[in-house]
N, C-alpha and C positions, 0 to 999 in steps of 0.2 A: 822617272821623276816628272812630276807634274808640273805644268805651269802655266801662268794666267798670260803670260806675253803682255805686262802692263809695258804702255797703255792701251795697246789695242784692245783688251777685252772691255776696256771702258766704251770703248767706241760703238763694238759690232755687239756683245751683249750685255753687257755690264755682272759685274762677281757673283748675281743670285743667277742668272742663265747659266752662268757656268758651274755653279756648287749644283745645279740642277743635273748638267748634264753628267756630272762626275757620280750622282748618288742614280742616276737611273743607271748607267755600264755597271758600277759596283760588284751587283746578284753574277753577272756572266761572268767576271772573273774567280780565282780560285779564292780559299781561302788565306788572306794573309796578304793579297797580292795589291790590296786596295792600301792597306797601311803603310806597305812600300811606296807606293805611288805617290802617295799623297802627303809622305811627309816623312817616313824611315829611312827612305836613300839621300835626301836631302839631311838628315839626323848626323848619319852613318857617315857625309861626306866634310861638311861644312860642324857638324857638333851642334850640340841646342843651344839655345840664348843663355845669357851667363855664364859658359865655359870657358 
């Protein structure tokens, strides 16, 4: 599961450096493995808004 570590990532890159660096690794991982990361296990763990 992915995450920003707010507020640090305000500090050291701010949210565009990091959506940057999340869509360049993306291609190297497998298929299916980026929607996990990025927001399916968090889905999976916690349920989506409005649940």
């Amino acid at each position: 599961m992915w995450g920003t570590d707010f507020p640090f990532i305000v500090e050291q890159t701010g949210y565009t450096k990091g959506w940057e660096i999340a869509d360049k690794i993306q291609p190297a991982m497998g298929p299916g493995l980026a929607d996990q990361i990025l927001g399916g296990t968090c889905e999976r763990l916690f349920g989506t808004w409005g649940d």
